[in-house]
C-alpha positions, 0 to 999 in steps of 0.5 A, a space after each residue: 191156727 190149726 194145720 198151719 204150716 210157717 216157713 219163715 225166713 231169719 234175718 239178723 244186723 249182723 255182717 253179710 255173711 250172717 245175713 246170708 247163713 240165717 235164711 232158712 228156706 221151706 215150701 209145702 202145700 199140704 194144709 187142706 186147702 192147699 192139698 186140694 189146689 197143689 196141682 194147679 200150683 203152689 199157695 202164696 201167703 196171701 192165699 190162706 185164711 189167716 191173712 194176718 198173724 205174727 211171727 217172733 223169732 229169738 235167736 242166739 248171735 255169734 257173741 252168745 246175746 239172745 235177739 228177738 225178731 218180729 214180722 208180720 205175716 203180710 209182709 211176706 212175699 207171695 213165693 211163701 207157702 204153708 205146711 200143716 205142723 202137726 202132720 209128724 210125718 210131713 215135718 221137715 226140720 231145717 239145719 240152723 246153725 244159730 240153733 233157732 227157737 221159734 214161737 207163733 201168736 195169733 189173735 190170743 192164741 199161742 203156741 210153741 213149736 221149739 227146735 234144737 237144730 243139731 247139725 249132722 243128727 237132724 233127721 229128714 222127713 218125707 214128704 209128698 214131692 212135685 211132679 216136675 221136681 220128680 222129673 228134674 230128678 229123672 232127668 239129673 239121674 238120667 244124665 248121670 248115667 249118661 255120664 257114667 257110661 261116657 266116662 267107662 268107654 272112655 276108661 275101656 277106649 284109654 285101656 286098649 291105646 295102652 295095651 296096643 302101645 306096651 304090645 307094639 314096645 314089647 315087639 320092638 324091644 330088643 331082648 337079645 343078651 349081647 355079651 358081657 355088656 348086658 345088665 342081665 348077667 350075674 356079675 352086674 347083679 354085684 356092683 362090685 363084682 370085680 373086687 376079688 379080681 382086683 383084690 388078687 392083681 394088687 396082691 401080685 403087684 405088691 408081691 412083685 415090689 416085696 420080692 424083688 426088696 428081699 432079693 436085695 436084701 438076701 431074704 432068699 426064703 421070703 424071695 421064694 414064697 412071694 414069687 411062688 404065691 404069685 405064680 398061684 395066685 396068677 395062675 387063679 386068675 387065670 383070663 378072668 375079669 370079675 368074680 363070677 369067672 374065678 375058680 372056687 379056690 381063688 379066694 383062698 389063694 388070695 388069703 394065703 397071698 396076704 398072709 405072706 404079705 403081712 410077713 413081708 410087710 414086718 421085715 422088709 417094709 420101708 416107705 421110700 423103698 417101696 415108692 420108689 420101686 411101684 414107681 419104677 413098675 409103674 414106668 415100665 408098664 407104661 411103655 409096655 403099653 405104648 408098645 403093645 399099641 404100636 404093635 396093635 396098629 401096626 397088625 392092624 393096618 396090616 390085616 387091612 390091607 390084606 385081601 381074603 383069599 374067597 375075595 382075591 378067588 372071585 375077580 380070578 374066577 369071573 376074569 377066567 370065564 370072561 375070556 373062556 366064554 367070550 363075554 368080551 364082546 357082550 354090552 349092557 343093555 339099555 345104553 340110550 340111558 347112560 346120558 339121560 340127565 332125567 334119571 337117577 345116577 350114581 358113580 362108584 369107583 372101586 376094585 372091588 367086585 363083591 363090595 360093588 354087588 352089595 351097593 348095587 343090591 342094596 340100592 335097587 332093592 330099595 329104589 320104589 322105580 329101579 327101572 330109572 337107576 343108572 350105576 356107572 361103575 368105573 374099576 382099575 385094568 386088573 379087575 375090569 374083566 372081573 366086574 364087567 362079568 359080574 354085573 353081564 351075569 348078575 344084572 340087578 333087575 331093572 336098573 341100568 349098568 355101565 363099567 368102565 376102565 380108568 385105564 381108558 381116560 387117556 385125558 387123565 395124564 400126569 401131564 393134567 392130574 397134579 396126583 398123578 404127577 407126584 405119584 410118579 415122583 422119586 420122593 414118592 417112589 421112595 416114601 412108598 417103596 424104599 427098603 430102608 422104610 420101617 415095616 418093623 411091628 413096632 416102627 413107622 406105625 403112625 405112617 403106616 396108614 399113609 402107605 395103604 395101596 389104594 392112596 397109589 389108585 387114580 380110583 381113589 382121587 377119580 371123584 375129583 373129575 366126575 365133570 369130565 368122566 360125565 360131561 352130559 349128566 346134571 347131577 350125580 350121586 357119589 357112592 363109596 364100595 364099603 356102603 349098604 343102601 337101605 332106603 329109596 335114595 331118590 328124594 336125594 336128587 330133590 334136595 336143594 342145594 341153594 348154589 352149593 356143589 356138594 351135598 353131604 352130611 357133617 361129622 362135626 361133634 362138639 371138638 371133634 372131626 373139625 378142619 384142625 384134624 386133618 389139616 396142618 393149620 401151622 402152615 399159614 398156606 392153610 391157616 390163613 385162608 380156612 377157619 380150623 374150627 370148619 365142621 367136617 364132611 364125609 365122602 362115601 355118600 355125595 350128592 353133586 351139582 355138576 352144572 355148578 361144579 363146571 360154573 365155578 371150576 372146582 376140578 381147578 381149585 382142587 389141582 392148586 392145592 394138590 400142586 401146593 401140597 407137593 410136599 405134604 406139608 399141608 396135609 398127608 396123603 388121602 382124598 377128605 383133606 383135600 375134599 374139605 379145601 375144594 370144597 370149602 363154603 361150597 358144601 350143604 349139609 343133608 339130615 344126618 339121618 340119611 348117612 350113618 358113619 362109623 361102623 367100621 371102627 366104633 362098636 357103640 353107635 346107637 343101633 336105631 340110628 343105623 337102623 332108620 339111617 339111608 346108608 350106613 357106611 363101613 369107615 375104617 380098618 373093619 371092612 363087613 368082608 374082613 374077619 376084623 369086623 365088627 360082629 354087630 354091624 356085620 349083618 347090615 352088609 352080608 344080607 345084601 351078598 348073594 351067597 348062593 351064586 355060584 363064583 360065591 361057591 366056587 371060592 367058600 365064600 359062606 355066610 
């Protein structure tokens, strides 16, 4: 039986597991024979020269008891393949994890070749290989390598997407320091960093409270060192607001501060006494409070109603060079436009010259055809002259412009316009000029408001007639002065408004800008016919539907109610009141992005919304051409003014 190799298989009665873990699998074709016939393919079994021996398999099950096995050569399938045993450097052991020995017999004959299969120490032997297994193996590390390079490129390709995006962050981070709210300075590098600060204020209340006990008690010494301590210790403090802005010897005022309390704690403490006097300072600074506040508004409301004086020199100017050089009988080009339904136009009522430029400016700048922009600008007799020689000297380029007087709407009459009526009423006259109104800092603030110039203005309630001042347009889009125009507007005309008259964007937040803040719904005139918790609208940037204004008679509804609130009892004086009842139900509501508000009194609006916004709108007592504005929001107006005109220069008017 020399240079026989035996691959055999194991098979034991045990479960399906072990049937499956006992095969041991080999294939070799290097006995002599075999050597000579390996290319034309492997030896089956029946091919050898020994047709018939047996083969006896012992092996240990998983409960320890030795099995013996026999099988017969013949019964071996045709796949089955010999290997010489003795060529040591074929040999090839196979891990049995039932640790096999295996004897051979053949006619007589015996011999053993005993393995102790060992797992992990098995050493492997080489042996000749196959063509088409060297192949597949070719193959197999070919396509590894494949797969190599797909998964590096992928890995590059993954690399240079996010180096791109931190690049294109980074650019569009914003690494201005802005003020003291910005995380970077030191004093945030403290999460206490007004402790000593604070520390130092309640040691002044305190001694306040003590000196004033000792002053009733006769402890004028005591009485001295407390006020005196309290001087210093204000004095150290100065207008600081953390720790950071506190001069050197701040702390050491504030340990001699607590000595003298520790003093006047052991002489004069007395529980009741001490709540009862902090209670009454506490009182008294409450209405200090109260009264700085009214002061605030009312100075406030004051500085708003106030005109610049480069502002007030503009309209003198232009009016001046208006009559000197004749411009009165000058027009603007392109009037064939002026009732063209097919172009794009916009109603600006104001006073305001400069104001008016930068909408104009700003909204041509950005319309991708200003050619098909026509601006109708309707201003009061005093400022007509002025606006109508700016626009004749700096006509936006492209873009068609019309000024016209309110003065000259003869049709506008008191006789027709319920405002008007009242306006010219004895009960007005005296809520707006009598002399015994409070114009005190600290009196008739809350009504302060109510009384601004521009409630007096036909300017103001003009938008309620858009029908009448332009009986032939379709569509119109209503824009405030105190507006900048930063995207093209013309997707405005497209939007459907699904019947309704009057587009807008809704201010309603949560509880807030709701009908129940502007309307007074004690009155059952108003709470019997409007919901209180309506979302609001703002006027300033209004896309109106004028064929549907004339079908459903909104100039009407809103003389009923302006002839209901004659008294103003249903609300106070202003235009959004009466805007939200005519125009309730018949309101449809735009993407907020397209009108941003507040940047005339909220100095923490989210600047990538002003910043994507299609108008952002100057609401409030911080007008951009007042020195109330808000620094921040400022740049958004002052771009679109052109600083180097010259009845800018003329009138200081600097960037």
């Amino acid at each position: 039986m020399q240079g026989i190799n035996i691959v055999l298989s194991v098979r034991a009665e045990v479960s399906p597991t072990l049937r499956r873990e006992n095969r041991l699998y080999a294939t070799s074709y290097d006995c002599p024979n075999c050597i000579e016939r390996k290319d034309r393919g492997n030896i089956s079994s029946t091919d050898h020269p020994w047709k018939d021996f047996d083969i006896i398999v012992t092996y240990s099950d998983p409960s320890g008891a030795v099995q013996v096995r026999s099988v017969r050569s013949r019964d071996l399938s045709s796949s089955w393949v010999w290997r010489n045993p003795r060529k040591e450097k074929h040999n090839r052991i196979v891990q049995d994890p039932f640790q096999t020995k295996l004897s051979y017999r053949k006619n007589g004959d015996s011999w053993s070749d005993n393995h102790q299969f060992q797992g992990e120490t098995s050493q492997a032997q080489a042996y000749p290989v196959h063509p088409v297994k060297l192949k597949r193996q070719m193959l197999r590390r070919e396509r590894r390598e494949r797969r190599t390079a797909d998964l590096i490129k992928q890995d590059k390709e993954t690399e240079n997407q996010m180096q791109e995006e931190a690049i294109k962050r980074a650019r569009e981070l914003d690494t201005n320091i802005k003020g003291k709210y910005s995380i970077w300075r030191k004093e945030y590098e403290n999460p206490n960093a007004d402790s000593t600060v604070k520390l130092i204020r309640d040691q002044i209340i305190m001694a306040k409270a003590y000196a004033t006990i000792a002053m009733a008690k006769n402890e004028t010494v005591l009485y001295n060192s407390l006020i005196e301590q309290s001087r210093e210790s204000q004095l150290a403090i100065g207008e600081a607001t953390n720790d950071i802005e506190l001069l050197p010897s701040a702390l050491d005022q504030a340990k001699a501060m607590g000595h003298i309390l520790a003093t006047a704690k052991d002489r004069l403490y007395d529980c009741v006494l001490i709540a009862r006097k902090l209670r009454v300072m506490l009182q008294s600074s409450e209405t200090n409070v109260n009264s700085f506040k009214k002061k605030s508004t009312f100075l406030i409301q004051l500085a708003a109603k106030t005109v610049p004086k480069p502002l007030h020199c503009i309209p003198l100017v232009l009016t001046t060079d208006y009559h000197l050089s004749n411009y009165d009988k000058k027009v603007f080009p392109n009037k064939e436009k002026l009732e063209d339904p097919s172009l794009y136009h916009y109603a600006i009522f104001s006073d305001n010259v400069l104001a008016t430029s930068v909408v104009v400016n700003s909204t041509t700048l950005h319309a991708k055809e200003p050619g098909k922009h026509v601006f109708h600008i309707v201003t009061d007799k005093l400022n007509f002259a002025a606006m109508k020689m700016w626009f004749l000297v700096n006509a936006p380029a492209g873009a068609t412009i019309e000024v016209k007087n309110v003065d000259d709407f003869t049709w506008l009459n008191s006789s027709y316009c319920p405002v008007l009526r009242q306006l010219e009423s004895a009960r007005m006259i005296e809520y707006y000029f009598k002399a015994h109104q409070s114009s005190s800092l600290t009196g008739g603030a809350d009504n302060l408001k109510y009384r601004n110039p521009k409630y007096l203005s036909m300017l103001n309630h003009l938008r309620f007639y858009l029908p009448e001042v332009y009986p032939k347009l379709g569509k119109i889009l209503f824009l405030d002065d105190d507006i900048v125009v930063q995207k093209d507007l013309t997707p405005l005309w497209s939007v459907n408004l699904n019947g309704m008259v009057n587009g807008a964007v809704e201010t309603c937040k949560e509880s807030f800008h709701r009908f129940d803040k502007y309307l007074n719904f004690s009155n059952p005139k108003i709470a019997d016919n409007f919901d209180a918790n309506a979302c609001g609208w703002a006027f300033g940037m209004n896309i109106f539907d004028l064929i549907e204004w004339r079908k459903r008679d909104i100039t009407g509804i809103y003389h009923h109610w302006q002839e209901m609130n004659e008294d103003r009892t249903l609300w106070k004086l202003g235009t959004l009141p009466p805007g939200l009842i005519t125009f309730y139900n018949l309101t449809h509501p735009l993407d907020r992005s397209w009108h941003v508000l507040g940047l005339g009194y909220d100095p923490a609006l989210n600047q990538t919304e002003i910043e994507n916004a299609g108008v952002v709108h100057y609401n409030g007592n911080y007008k951009p051409w007042l020195d109330l504005a808000i620094a921040k929001y400022r740049s958004y107006w002052s771009k679109y003014v052109m600083y180097d005109n010259f009845y800018l220069q003329v009138c200081n008017l600097n960037q």
